[in-house]
C-alpha positions as CSV (number, residue, x, y, z in Angstrom):
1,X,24.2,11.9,64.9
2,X,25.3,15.9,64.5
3,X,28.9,14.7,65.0
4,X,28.4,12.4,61.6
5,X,26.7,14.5,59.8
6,X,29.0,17.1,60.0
7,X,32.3,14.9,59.7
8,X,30.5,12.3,56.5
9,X,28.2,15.3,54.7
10,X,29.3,18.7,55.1
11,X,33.6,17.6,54.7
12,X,33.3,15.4,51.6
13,X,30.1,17.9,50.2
14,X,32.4,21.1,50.8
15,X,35.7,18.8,49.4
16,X,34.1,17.7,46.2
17,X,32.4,21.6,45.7
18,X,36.2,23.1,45.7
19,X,37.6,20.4,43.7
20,X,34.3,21.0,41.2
21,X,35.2,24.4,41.2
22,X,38.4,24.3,39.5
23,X,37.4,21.3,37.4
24,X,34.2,22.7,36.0
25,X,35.2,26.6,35.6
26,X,37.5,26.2,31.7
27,X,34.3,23.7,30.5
28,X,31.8,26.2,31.7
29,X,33.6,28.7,29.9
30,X,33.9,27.0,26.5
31,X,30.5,26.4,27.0
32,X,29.3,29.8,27.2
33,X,31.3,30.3,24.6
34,X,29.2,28.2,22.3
35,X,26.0,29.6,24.5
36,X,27.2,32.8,22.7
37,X,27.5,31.9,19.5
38,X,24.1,30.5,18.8
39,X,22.1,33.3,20.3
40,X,24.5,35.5,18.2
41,X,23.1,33.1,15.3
42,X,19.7,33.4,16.3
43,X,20.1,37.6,16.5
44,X,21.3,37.4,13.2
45,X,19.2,35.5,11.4
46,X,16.5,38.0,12.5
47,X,18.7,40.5,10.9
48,X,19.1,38.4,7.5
49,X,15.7,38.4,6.9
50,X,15.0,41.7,7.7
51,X,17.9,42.3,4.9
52,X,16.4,39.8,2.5
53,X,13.2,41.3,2.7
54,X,14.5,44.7,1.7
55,X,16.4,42.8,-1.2
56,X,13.0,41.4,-2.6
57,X,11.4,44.3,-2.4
58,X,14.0,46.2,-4.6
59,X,14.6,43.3,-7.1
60,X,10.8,43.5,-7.2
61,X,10.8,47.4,-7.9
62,X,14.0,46.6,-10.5
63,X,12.2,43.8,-12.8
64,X,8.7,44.7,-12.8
65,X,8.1,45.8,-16.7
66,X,5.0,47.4,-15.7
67,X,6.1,49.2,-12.2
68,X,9.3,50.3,-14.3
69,X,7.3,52.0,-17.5
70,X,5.2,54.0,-14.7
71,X,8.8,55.1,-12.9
72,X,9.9,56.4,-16.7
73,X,6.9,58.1,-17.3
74,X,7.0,60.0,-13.9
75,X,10.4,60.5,-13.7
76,X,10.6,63.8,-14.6
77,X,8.0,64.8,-12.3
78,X,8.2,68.0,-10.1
79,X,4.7,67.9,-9.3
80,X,0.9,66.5,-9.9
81,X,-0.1,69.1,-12.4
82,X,-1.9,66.7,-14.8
83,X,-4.5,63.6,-13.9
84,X,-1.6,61.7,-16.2
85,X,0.6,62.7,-13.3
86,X,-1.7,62.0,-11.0
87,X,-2.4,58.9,-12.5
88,X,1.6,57.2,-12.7
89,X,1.7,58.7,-8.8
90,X,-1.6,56.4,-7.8
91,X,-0.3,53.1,-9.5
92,X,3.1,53.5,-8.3
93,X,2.0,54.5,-4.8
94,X,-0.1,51.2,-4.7
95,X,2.3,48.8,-5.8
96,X,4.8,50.7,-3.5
97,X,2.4,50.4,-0.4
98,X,1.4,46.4,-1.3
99,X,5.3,45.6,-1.5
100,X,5.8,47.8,1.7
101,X,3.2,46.1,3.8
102,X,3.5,42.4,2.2
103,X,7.7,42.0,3.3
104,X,8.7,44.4,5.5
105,X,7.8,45.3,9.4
106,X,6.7,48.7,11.2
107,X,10.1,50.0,11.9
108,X,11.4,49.8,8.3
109,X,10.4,52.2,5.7
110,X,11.1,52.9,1.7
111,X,11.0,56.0,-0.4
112,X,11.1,56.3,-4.0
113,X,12.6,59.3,-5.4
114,X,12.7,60.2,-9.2
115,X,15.4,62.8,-11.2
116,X,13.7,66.2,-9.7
117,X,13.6,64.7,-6.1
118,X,10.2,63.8,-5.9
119,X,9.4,61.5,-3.1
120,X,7.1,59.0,-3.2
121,X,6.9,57.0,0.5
122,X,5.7,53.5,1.1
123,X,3.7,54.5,4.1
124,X,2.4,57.9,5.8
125,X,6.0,58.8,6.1
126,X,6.3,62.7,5.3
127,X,8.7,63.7,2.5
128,X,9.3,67.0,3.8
129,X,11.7,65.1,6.0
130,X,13.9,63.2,4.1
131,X,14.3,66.3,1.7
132,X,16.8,67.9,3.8
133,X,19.2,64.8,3.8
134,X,19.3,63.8,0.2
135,X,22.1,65.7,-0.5
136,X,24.2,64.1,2.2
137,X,22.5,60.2,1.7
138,X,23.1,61.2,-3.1
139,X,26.5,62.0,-2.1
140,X,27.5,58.0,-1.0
141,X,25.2,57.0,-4.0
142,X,27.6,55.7,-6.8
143,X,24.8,55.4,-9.9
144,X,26.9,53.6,-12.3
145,X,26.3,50.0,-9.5
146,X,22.3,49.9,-10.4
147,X,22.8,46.4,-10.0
148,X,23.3,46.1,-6.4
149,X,22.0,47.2,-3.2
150,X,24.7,49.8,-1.6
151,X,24.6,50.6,2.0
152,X,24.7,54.2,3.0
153,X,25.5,53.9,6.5
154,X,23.7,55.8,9.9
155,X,21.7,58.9,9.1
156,X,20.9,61.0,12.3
157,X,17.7,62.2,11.8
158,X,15.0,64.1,14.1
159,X,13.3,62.2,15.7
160,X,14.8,58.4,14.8
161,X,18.1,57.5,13.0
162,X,18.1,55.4,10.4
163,X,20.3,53.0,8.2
164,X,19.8,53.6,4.8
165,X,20.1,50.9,1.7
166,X,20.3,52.4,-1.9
167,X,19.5,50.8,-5.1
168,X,19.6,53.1,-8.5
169,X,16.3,51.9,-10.9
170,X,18.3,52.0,-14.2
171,X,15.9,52.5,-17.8
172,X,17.7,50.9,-20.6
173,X,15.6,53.0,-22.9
174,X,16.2,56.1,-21.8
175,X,19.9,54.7,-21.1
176,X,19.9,56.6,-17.4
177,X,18.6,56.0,-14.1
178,X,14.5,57.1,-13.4
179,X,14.5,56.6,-9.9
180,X,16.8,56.0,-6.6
181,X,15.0,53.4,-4.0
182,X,15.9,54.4,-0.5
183,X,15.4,52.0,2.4
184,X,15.2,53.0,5.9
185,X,15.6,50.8,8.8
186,X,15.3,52.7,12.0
187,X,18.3,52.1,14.6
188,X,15.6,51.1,17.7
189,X,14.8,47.8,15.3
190,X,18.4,46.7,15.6
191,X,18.8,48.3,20.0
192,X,15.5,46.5,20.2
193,X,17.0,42.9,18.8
194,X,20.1,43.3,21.0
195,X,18.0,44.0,24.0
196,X,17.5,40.4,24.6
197,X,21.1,40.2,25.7
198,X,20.5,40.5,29.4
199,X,24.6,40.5,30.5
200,X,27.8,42.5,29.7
201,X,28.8,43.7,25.9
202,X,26.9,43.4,22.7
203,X,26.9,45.4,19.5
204,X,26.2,45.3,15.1
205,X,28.9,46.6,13.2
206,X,29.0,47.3,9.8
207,X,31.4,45.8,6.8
208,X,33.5,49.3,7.8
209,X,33.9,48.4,11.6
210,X,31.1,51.5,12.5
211,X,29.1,51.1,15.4
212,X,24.9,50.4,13.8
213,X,23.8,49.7,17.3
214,X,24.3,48.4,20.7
215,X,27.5,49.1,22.9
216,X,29.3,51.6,21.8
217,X,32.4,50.7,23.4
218,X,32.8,47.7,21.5
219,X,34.7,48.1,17.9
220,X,35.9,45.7,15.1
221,X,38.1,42.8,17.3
222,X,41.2,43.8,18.5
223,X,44.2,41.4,19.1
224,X,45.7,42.7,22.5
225,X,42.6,41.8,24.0
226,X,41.7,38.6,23.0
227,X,43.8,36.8,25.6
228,X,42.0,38.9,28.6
229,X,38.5,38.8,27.1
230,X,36.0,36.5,25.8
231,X,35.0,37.4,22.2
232,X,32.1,36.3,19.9
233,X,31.6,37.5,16.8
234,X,29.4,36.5,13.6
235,X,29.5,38.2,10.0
236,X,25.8,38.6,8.3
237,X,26.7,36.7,5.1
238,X,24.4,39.4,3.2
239,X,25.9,42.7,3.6
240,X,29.4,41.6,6.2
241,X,27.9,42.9,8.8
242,X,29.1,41.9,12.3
243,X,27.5,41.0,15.7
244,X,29.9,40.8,18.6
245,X,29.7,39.8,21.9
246,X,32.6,40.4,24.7
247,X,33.0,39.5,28.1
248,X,36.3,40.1,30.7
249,X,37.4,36.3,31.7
250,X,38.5,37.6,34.6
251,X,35.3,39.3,35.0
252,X,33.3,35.7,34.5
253,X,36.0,34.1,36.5
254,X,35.3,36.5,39.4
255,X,31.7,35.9,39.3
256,X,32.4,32.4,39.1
257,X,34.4,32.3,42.6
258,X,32.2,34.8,44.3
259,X,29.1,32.5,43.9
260,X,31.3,29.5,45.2
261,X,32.1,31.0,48.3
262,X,29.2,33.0,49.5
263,X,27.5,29.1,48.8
264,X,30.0,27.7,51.0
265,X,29.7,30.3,53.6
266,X,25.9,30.3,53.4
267,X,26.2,26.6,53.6
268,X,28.4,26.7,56.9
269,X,25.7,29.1,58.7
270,X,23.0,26.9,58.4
271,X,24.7,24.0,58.8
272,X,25.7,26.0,62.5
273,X,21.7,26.5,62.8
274,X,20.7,23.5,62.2
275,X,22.9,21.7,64.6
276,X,21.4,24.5,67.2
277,X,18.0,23.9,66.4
278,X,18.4,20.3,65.6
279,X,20.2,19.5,69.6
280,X,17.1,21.7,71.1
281,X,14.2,20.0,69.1
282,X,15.8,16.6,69.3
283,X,14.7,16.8,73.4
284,X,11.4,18.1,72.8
285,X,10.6,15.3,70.4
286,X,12.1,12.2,72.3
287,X,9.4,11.5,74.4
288,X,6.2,12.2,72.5
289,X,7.7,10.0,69.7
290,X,8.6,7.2,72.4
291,X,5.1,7.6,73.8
292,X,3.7,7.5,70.3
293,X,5.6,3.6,70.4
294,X,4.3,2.9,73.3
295,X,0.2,3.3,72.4
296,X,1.3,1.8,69.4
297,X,2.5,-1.3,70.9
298,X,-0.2,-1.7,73.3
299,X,-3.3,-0.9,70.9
300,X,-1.5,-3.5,68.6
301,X,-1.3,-6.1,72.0
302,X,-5.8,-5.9,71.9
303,X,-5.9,-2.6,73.9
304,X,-8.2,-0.7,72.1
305,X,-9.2,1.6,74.2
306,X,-5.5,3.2,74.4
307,X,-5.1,6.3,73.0
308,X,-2.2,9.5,73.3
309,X,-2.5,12.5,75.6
310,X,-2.6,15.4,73.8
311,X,-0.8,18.7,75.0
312,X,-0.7,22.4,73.2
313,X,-1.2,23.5,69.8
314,X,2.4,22.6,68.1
315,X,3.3,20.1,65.2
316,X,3.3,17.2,67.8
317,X,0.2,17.7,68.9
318,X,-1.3,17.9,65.6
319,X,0.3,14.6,65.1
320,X,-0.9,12.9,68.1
321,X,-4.5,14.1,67.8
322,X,-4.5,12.8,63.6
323,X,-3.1,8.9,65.7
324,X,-5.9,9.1,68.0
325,X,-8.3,10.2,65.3
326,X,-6.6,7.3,63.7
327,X,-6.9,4.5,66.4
328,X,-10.7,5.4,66.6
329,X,-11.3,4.9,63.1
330,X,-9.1,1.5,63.3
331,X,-11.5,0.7,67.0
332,X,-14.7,1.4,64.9
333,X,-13.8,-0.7,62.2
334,X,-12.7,-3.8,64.3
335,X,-16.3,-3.4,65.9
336,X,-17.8,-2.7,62.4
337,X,-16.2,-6.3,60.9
338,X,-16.8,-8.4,63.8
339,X,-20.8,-7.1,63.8
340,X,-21.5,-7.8,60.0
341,X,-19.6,-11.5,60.8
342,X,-21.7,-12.0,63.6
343,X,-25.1,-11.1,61.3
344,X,-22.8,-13.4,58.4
345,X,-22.8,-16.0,60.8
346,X,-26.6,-15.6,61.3
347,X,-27.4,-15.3,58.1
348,X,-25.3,-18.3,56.9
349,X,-26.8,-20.7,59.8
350,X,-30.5,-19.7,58.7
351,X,-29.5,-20.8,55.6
352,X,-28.4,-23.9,56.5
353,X,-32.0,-24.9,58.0
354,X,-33.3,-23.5,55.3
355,X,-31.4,-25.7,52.7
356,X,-33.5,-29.2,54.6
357,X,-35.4,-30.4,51.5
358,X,-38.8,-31.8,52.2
359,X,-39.3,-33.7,49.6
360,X,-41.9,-35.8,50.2
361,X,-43.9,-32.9,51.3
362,X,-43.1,-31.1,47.6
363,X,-44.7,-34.9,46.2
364,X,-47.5,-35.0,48.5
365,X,-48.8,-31.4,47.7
366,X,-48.2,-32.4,44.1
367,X,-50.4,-35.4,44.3
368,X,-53.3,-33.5,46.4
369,X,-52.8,-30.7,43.3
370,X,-53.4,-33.5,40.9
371,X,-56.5,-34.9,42.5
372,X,-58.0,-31.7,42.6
373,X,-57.7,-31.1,39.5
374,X,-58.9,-34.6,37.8
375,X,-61.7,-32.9,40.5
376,X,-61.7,-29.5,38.1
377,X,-61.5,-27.8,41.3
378,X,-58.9,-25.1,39.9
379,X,-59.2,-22.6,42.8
380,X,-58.2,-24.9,45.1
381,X,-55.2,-26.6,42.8
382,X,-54.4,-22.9,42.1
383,X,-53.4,-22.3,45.8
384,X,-51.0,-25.8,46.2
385,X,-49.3,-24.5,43.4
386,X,-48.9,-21.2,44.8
387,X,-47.9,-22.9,48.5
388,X,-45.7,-25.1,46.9
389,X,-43.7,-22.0,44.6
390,X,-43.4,-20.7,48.6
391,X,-41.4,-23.9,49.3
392,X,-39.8,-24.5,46.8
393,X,-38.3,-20.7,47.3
394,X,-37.6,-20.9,51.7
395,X,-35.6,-24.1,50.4
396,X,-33.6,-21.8,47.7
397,X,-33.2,-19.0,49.9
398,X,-29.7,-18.6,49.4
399,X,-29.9,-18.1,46.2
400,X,-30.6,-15.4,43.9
401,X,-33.4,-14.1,41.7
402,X,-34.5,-11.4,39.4
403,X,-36.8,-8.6,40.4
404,X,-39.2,-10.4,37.5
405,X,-38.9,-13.4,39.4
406,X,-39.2,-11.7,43.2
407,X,-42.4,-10.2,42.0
408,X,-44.1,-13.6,40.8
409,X,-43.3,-15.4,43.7
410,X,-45.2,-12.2,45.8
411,X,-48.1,-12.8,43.9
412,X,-48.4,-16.7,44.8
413,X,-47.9,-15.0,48.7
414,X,-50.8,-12.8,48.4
415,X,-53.2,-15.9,47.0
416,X,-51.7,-18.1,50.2
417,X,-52.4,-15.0,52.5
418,X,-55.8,-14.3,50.6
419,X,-57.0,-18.2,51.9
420,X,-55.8,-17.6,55.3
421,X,-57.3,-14.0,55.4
422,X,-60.4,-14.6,53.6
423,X,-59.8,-10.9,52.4
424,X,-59.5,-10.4,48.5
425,X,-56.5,-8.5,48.0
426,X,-55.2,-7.2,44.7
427,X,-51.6,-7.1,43.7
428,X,-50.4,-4.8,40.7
429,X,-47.1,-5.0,39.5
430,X,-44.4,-2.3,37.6
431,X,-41.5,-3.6,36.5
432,X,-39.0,-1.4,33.9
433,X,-38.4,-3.3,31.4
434,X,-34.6,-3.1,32.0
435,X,-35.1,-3.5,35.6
436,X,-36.9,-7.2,35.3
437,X,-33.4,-8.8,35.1
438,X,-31.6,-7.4,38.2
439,X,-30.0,-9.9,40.5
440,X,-32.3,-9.5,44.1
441,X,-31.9,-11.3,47.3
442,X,-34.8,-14.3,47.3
443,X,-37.8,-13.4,49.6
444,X,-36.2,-9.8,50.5
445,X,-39.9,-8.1,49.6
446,X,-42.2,-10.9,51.7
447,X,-41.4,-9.2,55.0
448,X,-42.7,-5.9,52.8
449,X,-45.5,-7.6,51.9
450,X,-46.7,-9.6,55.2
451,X,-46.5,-6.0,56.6
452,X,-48.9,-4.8,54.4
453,X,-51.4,-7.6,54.6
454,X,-51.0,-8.1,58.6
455,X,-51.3,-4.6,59.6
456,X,-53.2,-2.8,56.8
457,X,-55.8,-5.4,55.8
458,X,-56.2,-8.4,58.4
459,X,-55.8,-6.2,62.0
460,X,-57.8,-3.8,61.3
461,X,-61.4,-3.1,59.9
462,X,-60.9,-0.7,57.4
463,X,-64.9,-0.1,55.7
464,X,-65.8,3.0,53.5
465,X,-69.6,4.2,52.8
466,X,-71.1,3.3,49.9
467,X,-71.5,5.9,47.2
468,X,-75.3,5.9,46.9
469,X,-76.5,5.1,50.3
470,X,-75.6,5.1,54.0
471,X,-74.7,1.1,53.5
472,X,-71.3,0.1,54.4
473,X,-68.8,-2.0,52.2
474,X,-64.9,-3.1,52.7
475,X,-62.7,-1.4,50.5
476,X,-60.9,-3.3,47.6
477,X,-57.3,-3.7,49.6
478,X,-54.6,-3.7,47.1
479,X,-51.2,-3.7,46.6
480,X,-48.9,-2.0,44.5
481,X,-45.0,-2.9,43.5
482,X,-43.4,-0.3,41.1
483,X,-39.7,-1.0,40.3
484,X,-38.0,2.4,38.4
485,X,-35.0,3.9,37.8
486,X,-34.6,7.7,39.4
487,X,-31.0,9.4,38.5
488,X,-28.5,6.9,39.2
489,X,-30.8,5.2,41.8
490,X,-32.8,1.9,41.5
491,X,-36.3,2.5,43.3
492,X,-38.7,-0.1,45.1
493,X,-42.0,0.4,46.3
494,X,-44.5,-1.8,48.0
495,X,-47.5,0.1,48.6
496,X,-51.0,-1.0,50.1
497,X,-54.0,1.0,51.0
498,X,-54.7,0.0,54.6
499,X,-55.3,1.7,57.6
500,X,-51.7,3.2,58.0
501,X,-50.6,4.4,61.0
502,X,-50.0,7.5,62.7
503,X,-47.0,9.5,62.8
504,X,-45.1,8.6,66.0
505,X,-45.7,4.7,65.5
506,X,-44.1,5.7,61.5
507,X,-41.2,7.6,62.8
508,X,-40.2,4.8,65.4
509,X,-40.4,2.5,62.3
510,X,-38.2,4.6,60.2
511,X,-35.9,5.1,63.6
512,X,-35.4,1.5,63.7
513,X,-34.5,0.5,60.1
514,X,-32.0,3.6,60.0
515,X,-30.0,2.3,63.1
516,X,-30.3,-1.9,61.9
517,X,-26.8,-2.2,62.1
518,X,-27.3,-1.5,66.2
519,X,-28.9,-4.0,68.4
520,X,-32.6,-4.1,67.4
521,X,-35.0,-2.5,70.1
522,X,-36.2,-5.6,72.0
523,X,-39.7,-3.8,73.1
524,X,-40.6,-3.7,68.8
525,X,-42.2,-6.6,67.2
526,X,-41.3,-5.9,63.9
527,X,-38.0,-7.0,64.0
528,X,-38.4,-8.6,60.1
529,X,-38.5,-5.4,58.7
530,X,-35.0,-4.5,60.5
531,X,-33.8,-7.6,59.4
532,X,-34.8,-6.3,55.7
533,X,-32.9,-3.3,55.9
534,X,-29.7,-5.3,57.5
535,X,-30.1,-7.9,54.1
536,X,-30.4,-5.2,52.4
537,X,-27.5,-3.4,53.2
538,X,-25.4,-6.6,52.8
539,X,-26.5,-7.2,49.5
540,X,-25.9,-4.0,47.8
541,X,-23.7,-1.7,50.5
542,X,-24.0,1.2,52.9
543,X,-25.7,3.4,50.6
544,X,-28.7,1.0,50.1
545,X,-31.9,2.6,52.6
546,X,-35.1,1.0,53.7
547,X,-37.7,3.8,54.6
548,X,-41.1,3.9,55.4
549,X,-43.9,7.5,54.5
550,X,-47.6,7.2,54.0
551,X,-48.9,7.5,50.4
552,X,-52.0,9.0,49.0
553,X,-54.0,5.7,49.0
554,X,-54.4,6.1,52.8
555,X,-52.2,3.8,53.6
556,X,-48.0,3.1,53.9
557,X,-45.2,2.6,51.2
558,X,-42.2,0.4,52.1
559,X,-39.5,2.4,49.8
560,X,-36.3,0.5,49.0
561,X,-33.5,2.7,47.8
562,X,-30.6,0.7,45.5
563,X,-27.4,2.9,44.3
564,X,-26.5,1.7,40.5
565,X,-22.9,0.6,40.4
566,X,-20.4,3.4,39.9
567,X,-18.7,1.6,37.2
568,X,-20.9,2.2,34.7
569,X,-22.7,-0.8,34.0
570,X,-26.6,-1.7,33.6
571,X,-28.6,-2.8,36.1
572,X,-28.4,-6.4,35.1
573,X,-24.8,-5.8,36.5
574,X,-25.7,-5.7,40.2
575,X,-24.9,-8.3,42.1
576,X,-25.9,-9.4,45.6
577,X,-23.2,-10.3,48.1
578,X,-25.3,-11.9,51.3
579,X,-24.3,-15.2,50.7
C-alpha cells in the first residue's frame, strides 16, 4: 500500500507541480501585474479626492461675493487695531474654519494670507511658523494665473513637511490680488496611504518627476530597466501626478522557484515520515481492528453478551471502550423493544376479550331501567344507567376518550361503588377548560379511583368526633379530580380523604410504579396501579410519571404527570399510542 502510494501519488503530484511551475509562472506575473494596477487605482483615488477637496475649497474662497468683499476690506491689514478689523478677521476666520472642517481631513491644513502677510489659519495652526517660509513658497507663486491652482512643490518644515497648493484671490475692483490661499498637505498623509503596500517599491511623484513620498529610490520610469523590472505606474488625472510601483522579475521569479522547491522538499520529508510511522502503526493496529470484526460479527450472529477487551490508554482503546459502550446501548435496547412488545402483546390480547359484546345483557339492563322507572324508582334506574355507561366503556376499552369524558364515566364508578359500599362518597371534578378535550387512554383513572374507595373509605373505619359533643360520626369521604396545566406539563390528581397510609407502605408504592417497566414485585397486591403507570408510559412516553404523596385532607393523592408535546401544539394535540 506504501509502495503505491509513493509510485501513483507522490510521482504524478511532484510531475504535474514542476510542469505547473513553468506553466503558471508568466500568467501569475501578468496577473500581478493587473493586482498592481488596481491597488495603484484604489491609492489614487484616495489621492484625487483629497485634491478635489482642496479644489472646492478654493473655488469656494474664489466665488463667494460675500467672503471676497471681507478679503478686500482686510487686505491691507497688518494688524487688529480697530473692532472693523477685528470684525472682517472674525467672519473670515469662520467661513475659513466651516470650509476647513466640512472638506478636508486632520493632516491637511489652509492659510489665508493678505498683501502685508497677515495670516489667517483654518485651524489652531500658528502663523509664526509659516512666516519664515513665505518668501521661499511667494517666490514659485506666479500671480498673473489667479485662475488656477499652482502646486508649489515639498516644503521642509520643522516639525512636518508639507506640499503646498497656491491659488491667488484676484479683486476685479481693485484690479489686483487681496489675498494668496495656501494649502498644506503634510507628507505623513501621502507615506501613510503608501503604507498599505506591504512588498518591494512604491512611490508619488510629481508632474516634474520629484519624489512627494514613498521610496526614494524610485524616479520618473526609465527605459533600460523596463525589460529587468516589473513597472506600474498611474498619473493623477488632476494635477499629473504619478504613483509607481516596481518590482525585479527576477526578484519575483526567484521567490517564485524558492517556494516550489522548499514545497517539494518539505513534501519529500514527510512523505519519508509517514512511510516510517505509517509501517510501525500499521502492526499496532492490525489486530485490535481485526478483533474489532470479530465481536462485530459475533454480536451480529445473537451473541449479545460479546464485548472487546480493552488494554491502555491510547486512541485504540478509546475506540474499543466507545464499541462496548456501544454494544451495551444496542443489548439494552434489544431487551427494551422485546419488553414493551411483550406488555403490546398483553395489552392487545386484553383487548381482544374486552371487545366480546354482551348485548343482550346491555338490553336486559335497559328493560330492568325501564321498568323501574314506569316504577318512578329513579335511584335505582340511576345506578343501571350508571352500570351500564361501565359496560358499555370495558367493551370500548381500546379506544380513546377525552379527559371530559374520563371524568363522567368516574362519576357513574363512584355511584356503582357507593351501592356496593353503602358509603356516600362525593366526587368533585376540575377540569381546565382547554384541558376537557385531550385524547386519554379509556378507564386509565378507575384503578386511581378503586384505590381510593377500597383502601381509604371501605377497609378502614375512618370516624371523627362531633363538633358539639363526645358523639361520633363518619366523615363525608370525598373525592377530588383536578386536571391543570403547570409549565409545559399536564397535571392529574385524584385525591380522597381516607385513612392514608404510613410512610414505608407509601414509599414501596412509589418504588413500585417508578421501576413498572421491571417485573412487578409478586409479594404486592396492587399490581393495577403498576399496570397504570406502564399504560401510562405507553400512551404518552418515558417522561410521563405516576406518583403517589399524602395531601392535607388526611388522606393520598394519585398524581399523574403528562409532558405537552414539544412541537408546540395544544393540548387537544396529544395523542395516545397504546393501541
Amino acid at each position: 500500500m506504501l509502495l503505491s502510494f509513493l509510485l501513483f501519488i507522490i510521482v504524478p503530484m511532484v510531475a504535474v507541480s514542476v510542469q505547473s511551475f513553468y506553466l503558471i509562472k508568466e500568467s501569475m506575473l501578468d496577473k500581478l501585474h493587473a493586482t498592481n494596477e488596481n491597488m495603484l487605482n484604489v491609492i489614487g483615488a484616495e489621492f484625487s479626492k483629497t485634491i478635489d477637496d482642496a479644489t472646492f475649497a478654493s473655488h469656494y474662497i474664489v466665488n463667494d461675493t460675500g467672503f471676497k468683499t471681507s478679503l478686500r476690506q482686510f487686505a491691507d491689514v497688518k494688524q487688529l487695531n480697530s473692532f472693523a478689523d477685528y470684525e472682517n478677521f472674525s467672519q473670515i476666520k469662520a467661513v475659513f474654519s466651516l470650509i476647513n472642517s466640512k472638506t478636508l481631513n486632520r493632516q491637511t491644513h489652509m492659510y489665508l494670507i493678505n498683501r502685508q502677510h497677515f495670516i489667517i489659519p483654518s485651524g489652531d495652526d500658528e502663523p509664526a511658523k509659516l512666516l519664515p517660509h513665505l518668501p521661499e513658497l511667494y517666490s514659485k507663486i506666479n500671480f498673473q494665473q489667479p485662475e488656477r491652482l499652482q502646486w508649489l512643490g515639498l516644503l521642509e518644515e520643522e516639525g512636518a513637511s508639507k506640499y503646498y497648493i497656491a491659488r491667488v484671490i484676484y479683486d476685479r475692483v481693485s484690479k489686483g490680488h487681496t489675498a494668496v490661499l495656501l494649502i498644506g498637505i503634510e507628507q505623513s498623509y501621502f507615506e501613510n496611504a503608501l503604507k498599505s503596500v506591504k512588498s518591494w517599491d512604491v512611490a508619488l511623484l510629481d508632474d516634474h518627476g520629484e519624489r512627494i513620498a514613498g521610496s526614494t529610490q524610485l524616479l520618473a520610469s526609465d527605459t533600460n530597466k523596463m525589460d529587468s523590472r516589473m513597472r506600474s505606474e498611474v498619473v493623477l488625472s488632476k494635477n499629473g501626478w504619478k504613483l509607481v510601483y516596481e518590482m525585479s522579475n527576477n526578484t519575483f521569479r526567484g521567490i517564485f522557484s524558492r517556494t516550489l522547491y522548499i514545497g517539494a522538499a518539505e513534501v519529500m520529508l514527510f512523505v519519508l515520515i509517514f512511510s516510517l510511522f505509517a509501517l510501525l502503526i500499521s502492526k499496532r493496529l492490525h489486530r485490535p481492528i481485526e478483533q474489532l470484526q470479530q465481536v462485530a460479527g459475533q454480536f451480529g450472529n445473537g451473541k449479545l453478551d460479546v464485548r472487546l477487551q480493552v488494554k491502555g490508554e491510547d486512541e485504540l482503546a478509546a475506540v474499543s471502550k466507545t464499541f462496548n459502550l456501544m454494544l451495551d446501548q444496542l443489548q439494552q435496547s434489544i431487551y427494551e423493544m422485546e419488553r414493551q412488545q411483550e406488555q403490546r402483546r398483553v395489552l392487545e390480547l386484553e383487548a381482544l376479550f374486552m371487545q366480546i359484546r354482551p348485548h343482550f345483557l346491555l338490553n336486559t339492563l335497559n328493560s330492568i331501567k325501564c321498568s323501574l322507572m314506569l316504577q318512578d324508582d329513579r335511584l335505582h334506574s340511576g345506578r343501571i344507567d350508571s352500570l351500564m355507561s361501565l359496560l358499555r366503556a370495558y367493551m370500548k376499552f381500546n379506544t380513546l376518550a377525552t379527559l371530559q369524558e374520563e371524568c363522567e364515566l368516574m362519576a357513574h364508578y363512584i355511584d356503582i361503588m357507593q351501592m356496593r359500599s353503602d358509603i356516600p362518597i362525593q366526587l368533585q371534578v376540575d377540569v381546565e377548560p382547554q384541558l376537557q378535550l385531550l385524547k386519554f387512554p379509556k378507564l386509565l383513572l378507575q384503578p386511581l379511583v378503586e384505590n381510593a374507595i377500597i383502601h381509604g373509605f371501605v377497609d378502614t373505619d375512618v370516624d371523627i368526633e362531633d363538633i358539639l359533643g363526645n358523639d361520633t360520626m363518619r366523615k363525608q369521604s370525598q373525592i377530588w379530580i383536578s386536571v391543570y396545566h403547570d409549565s409545559d406539563t399536564i397535571i392529574i390528581e385524584v385525591a380522597d380523604n381516607g385513612a392514608g397510609m404510613d410512610e414505608s407502605m407509601l414509599h414501596r408504592l412509589n418504588e413500585s410504579v417508578l421501576r413498572c417497566s421491571d417485573e412487578p414485585d409478586p409479594s404486592y397486591e396492587r399490581v393495577g396501579l403498576v399496570n397504570v403507570a406502564q399504560r401510562l408510559i405507553l400512551s404518552f412516553g418515558s417522561d410521563a410519571t405516576l406518583s403517589f404523596a399524602h395531601n392535607r385532607y388526611n388522606g393520598i393523592t394519585a398524581r399523574m404527570q403528562i409532558p405537552v408535546t414539544s412541537s408546540g401544539g395544544t393540548t387537544s394535540d396529544i395523542q395516545s399510542d397504546a393501541y
